[in-house]
Each structure stands twice: as structure tokens, then as C-alpha cells.
C-alpha positions in Angstrom: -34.4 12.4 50.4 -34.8 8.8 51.5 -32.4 6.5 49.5 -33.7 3.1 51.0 -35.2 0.9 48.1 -38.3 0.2 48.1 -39.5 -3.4 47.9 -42.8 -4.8 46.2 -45.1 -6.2 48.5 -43.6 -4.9 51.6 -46.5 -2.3 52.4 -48.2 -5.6 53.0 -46.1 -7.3 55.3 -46.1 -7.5 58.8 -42.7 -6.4 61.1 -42.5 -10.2 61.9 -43.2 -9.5 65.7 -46.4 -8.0 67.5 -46.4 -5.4 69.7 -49.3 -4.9 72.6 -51.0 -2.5 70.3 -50.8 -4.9 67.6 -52.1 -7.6 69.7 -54.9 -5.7 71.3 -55.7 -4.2 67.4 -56.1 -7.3 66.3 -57.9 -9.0 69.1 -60.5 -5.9 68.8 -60.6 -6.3 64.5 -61.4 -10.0 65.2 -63.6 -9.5 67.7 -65.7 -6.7 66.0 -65.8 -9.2 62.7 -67.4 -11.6 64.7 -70.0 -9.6 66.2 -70.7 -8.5 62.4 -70.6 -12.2 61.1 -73.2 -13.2 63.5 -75.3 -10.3 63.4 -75.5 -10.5 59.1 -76.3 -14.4 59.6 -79.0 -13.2 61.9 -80.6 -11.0 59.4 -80.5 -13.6 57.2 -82.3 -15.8 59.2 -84.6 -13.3 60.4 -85.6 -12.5 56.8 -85.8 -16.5 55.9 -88.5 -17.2 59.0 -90.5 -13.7 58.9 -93.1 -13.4 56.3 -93.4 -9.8 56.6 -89.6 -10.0 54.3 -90.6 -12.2 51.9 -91.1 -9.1 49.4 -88.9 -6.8 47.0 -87.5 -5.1 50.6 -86.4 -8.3 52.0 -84.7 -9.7 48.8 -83.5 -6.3 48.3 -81.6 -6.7 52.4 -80.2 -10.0 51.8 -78.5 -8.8 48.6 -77.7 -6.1 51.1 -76.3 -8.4 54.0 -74.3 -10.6 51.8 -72.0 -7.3 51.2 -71.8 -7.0 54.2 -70.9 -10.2 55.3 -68.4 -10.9 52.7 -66.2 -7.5 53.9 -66.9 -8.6 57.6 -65.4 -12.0 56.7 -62.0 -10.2 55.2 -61.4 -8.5 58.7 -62.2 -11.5 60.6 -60.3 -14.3 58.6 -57.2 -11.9 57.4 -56.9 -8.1 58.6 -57.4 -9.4 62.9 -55.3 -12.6 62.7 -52.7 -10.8 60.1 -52.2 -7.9 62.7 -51.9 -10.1 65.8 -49.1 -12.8 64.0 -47.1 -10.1 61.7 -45.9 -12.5 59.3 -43.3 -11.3 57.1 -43.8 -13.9 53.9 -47.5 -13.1 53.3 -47.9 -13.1 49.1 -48.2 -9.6 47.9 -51.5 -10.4 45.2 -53.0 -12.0 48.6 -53.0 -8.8 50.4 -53.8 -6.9 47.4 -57.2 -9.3 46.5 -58.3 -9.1 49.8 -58.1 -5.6 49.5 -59.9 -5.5 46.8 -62.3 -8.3 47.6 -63.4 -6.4 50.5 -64.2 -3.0 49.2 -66.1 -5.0 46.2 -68.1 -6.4 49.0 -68.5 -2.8 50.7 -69.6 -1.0 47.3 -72.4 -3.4 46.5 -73.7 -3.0 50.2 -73.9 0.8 50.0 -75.3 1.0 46.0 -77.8 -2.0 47.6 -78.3 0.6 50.6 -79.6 3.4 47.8 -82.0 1.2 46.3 -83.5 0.4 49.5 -83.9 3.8 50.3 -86.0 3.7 46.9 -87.7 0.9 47.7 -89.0 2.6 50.9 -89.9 5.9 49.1 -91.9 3.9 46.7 -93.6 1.9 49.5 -94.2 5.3 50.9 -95.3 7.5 48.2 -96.6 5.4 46.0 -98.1 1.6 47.6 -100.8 1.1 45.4 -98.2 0.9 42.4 -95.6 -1.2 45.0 -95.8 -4.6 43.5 -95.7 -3.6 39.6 -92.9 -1.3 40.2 -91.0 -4.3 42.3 -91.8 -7.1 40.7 -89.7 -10.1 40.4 -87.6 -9.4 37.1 -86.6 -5.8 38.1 -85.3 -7.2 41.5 -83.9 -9.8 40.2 -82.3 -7.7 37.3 -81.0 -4.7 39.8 -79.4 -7.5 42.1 -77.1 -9.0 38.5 -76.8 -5.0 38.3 -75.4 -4.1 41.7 -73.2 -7.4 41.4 -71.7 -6.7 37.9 -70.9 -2.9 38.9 -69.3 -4.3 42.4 -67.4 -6.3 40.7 -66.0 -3.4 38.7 -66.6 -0.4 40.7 -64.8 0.0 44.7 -65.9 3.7 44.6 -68.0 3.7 47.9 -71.6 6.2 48.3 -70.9 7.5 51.5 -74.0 8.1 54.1 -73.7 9.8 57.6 -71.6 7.1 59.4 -69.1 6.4 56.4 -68.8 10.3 56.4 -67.6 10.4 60.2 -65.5 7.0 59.4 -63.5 9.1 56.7 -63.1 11.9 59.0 -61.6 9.7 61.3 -59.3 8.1 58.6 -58.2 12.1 57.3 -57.8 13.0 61.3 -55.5 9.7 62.2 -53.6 8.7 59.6 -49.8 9.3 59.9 -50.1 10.3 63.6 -47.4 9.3 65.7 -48.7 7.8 68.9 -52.4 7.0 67.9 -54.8 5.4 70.4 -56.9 2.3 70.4 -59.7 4.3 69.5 -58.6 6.2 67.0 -56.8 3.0 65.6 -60.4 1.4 65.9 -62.3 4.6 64.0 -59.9 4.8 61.2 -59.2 0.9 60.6 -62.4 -0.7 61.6 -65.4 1.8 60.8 -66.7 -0.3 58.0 -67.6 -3.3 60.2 -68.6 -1.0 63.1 -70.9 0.5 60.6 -72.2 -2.9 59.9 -73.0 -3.8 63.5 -74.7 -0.5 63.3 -76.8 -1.7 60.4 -77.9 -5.4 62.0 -78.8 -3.5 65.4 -80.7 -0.9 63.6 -82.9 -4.0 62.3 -83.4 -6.2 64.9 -84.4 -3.3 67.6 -86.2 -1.3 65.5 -88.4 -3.2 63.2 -91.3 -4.3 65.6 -91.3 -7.8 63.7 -88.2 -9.0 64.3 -88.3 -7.9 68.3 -91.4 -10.0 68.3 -89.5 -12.6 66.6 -86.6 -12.8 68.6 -87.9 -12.0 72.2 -91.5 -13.1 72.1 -93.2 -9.7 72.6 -96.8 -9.6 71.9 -98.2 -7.7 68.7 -100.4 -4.5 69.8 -103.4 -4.0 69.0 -104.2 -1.6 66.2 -107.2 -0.4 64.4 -108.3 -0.3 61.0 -110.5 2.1 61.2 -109.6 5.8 60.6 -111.5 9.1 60.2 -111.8 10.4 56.8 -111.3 13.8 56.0 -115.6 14.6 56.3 -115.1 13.0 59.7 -117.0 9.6 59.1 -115.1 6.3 59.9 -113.8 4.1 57.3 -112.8 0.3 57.2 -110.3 0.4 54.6 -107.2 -1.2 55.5 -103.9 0.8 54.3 -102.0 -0.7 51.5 -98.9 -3.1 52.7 -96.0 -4.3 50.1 -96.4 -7.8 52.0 -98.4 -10.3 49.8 -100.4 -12.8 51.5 -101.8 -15.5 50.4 -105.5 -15.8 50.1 
């Protein structure tokens, strides 16, 4: 049985000196919230100057991005500097609201993440009805929705990456001895995640790699074979309005 007494707020404090690890933790939290930071201002700016995100999807993604900024700016601006300096007076309600500011921040992301995905299967499924279903007062509504819950709710919808991050947590917490990888899974997943998102959107959507690196459009045909085997003209449907 342990008999020390325990002491409110000291789960929060640091052990007022910084080991390497702690150094080399923090310097890779910082670093990491950095590349997050700039890569969520890029999408932003990506979605401001392309046309083909001035829709439901693009408002939808900033909604999305500013969740994820505002937990990338809690590792950057408190969890990397905090770790390297190991102060031993930091306030216990700031620990505990940055805590909680964070994982507000991370729960509206991922619930803004499952109405993307319907957004997409909409887009898919269903064009012709596209900009009824999405128009401006039920995105505007689900974004005051998503907000309200966050600012209620930290429970977090878990896809395929934030599976393998909690896995990681379960497999390295209380370990004597860990690594810097394992410290970096367990600790920093959620803004590795993040990186994961911005690079998923700026390589992969062909108009933002023409954006950014000045690759020319391809070529491609409207014209398609019907299912008699004549040609048609018709242009498929697109949830981009443009302006006549």
C-alpha cells in the first residue's frame, strides 16, 4: 500500500528538470505541431483560392480543419514546450482546460470527418439531388451542430489510424523504458493523424497538385458510350456550381 499523499494538480506538473528523453519528446511534439499547423493553414488556403471547394464539401473541410488546427495548436503552444521546460508551478485548471480544449477540438474534427464521408456518398450515389440535399441552411445548421455537441461531447469516432493510435496507447502505457517511438505513437498520434489528413489532400486531389506545383490539367472527354453502344455528349453531374 502506498502511504504518500497525494497532491491536486501534481499529475500535471512537470519534475522541474528535463531529461534527454524529455528534451528530445518535446522537440519532436513541437516539431510535429508545426508541420500540422502549416499543413491545416494550407488547406485552408487551398480551399479559399480553388473554386472546385467552394461547395458544401469545402465548407464542410474547413469546419473540418479548424478541429484540427485548434488540437494541433495545444501540442505546439503547451504539451512540446511544457515537456522540454518541466515547470513545477504550472496551474492545475490550465492543464486540465487544455486537456479538455484539445479533445473538444479532436471530437468535432472526427464527427465533421462522418459527415464528409456523407457528403461524398451523396455526391456519389445521388448528384442530381447534391445541391438540395446540401444547401446552405443544412450546412450551415450541421456546422452550429457539430460545434454545440464538441463543446459538450470529447467522446472521439475512431477510424483506422485513431484505432492503431489507441493500440499504441493500450501497448505503451506504464512501460518501463519506452522508446521515442513508442513515446511518439502513444503521445502524439492525433497530430500525426492530422499530417496524415493535410498530405492525403494536397497529393491526392488532382486540384490542389495543380494548384500548388503547376501541373497541367489532362485532357478528358465528355463523351461516353451508352449502354446501346451510341456516343453521348452529356456531361456527368459535378457538386461544383459555376457561374453562368
Amino acid at each position: 500500500m502506498n502511504n504518500t499523499t497525494f497532491v491536486y494538480g501534481s499529475e500535471v506538473q512537470g519534475r522541474g528538470y528535463a531529461t534527454d528523453m524529455d528534451i528530445a519528446f518535446g522537440i519532436v511534439t513541437t516539431l510535429i505541431g508545426i508541420t500540422a499547423c502549416t499543413g491545416g493553414v494550407l488547406n485552408l488556403y487551398l480551399i479559399k483560392n480553388l473554386k472546385a471547394f467552394h461547395n458544401a464539401f469545402g465548407f464542410f473541410w474547413v469546419v473540418r480543419t479548424i478541429g484540427e488546427l485548434g488540437t494541433d495548436l495545444t501540442f505546439l503552444l503547451y504539451t512540446g514546450p511544457v515537456t522540454v521546460l518541466q515547470p513545477t508551478n504550472i496551474p492545475p485548471a490550465l492543464g486540465i482546460f487544455v486537456y479538455h480544449l484539445s479533445y473538444t477540438f479532436a471530437y468535432m474534427q472526427c464527427l465533421m470527418n462522418l459527415i464528409i464521408a456523407w457528403n461524398r456518398f451523396v455526391a456519389v450515389w445521388f448528384p442530381m439531388n447534391y445541391l438540395r440535399v446540401f444547401n446552405a441552411k443544412l450546412c450551415g445548421g450541421v456546422a452550429i451542430y457539430v460545434c454545440c455537441q464538441a463543446c459538450i461531447v470529447t467522446t472521439l469516432f475512431f477510424n483506422i489510424l485513431m484505432t492503431i493510435v489507441l493500440l499504441s496507447i493500450i501497448l505503451c502505457n506504464n512501460q518501463k523504458d519506452l522508446g521515442l517511438l513508442s513515446i511518439v505513437l502513444s503521445y502524439d498520434g492525433l497530430i500525426l493523424i492530422y499530417c496524415f489528413n493535410t498530405g492525403s489532400m494536397v497529393l491526392c486531389n488532382p486540384e490542389c497538385r495543380r494548384f500548388l506545383f503547376g501541373t497541367r490539367k489532362g485532357a478528358v472527354s465528355n463523351t461516353y458510350a451508352t449502354g446501346t453502344g451510341a456516343a453521348s455528349n452529356t456531361a456527368a453531374p459535378s457538386d461544383t456550381k459555376h457561374e453562368d
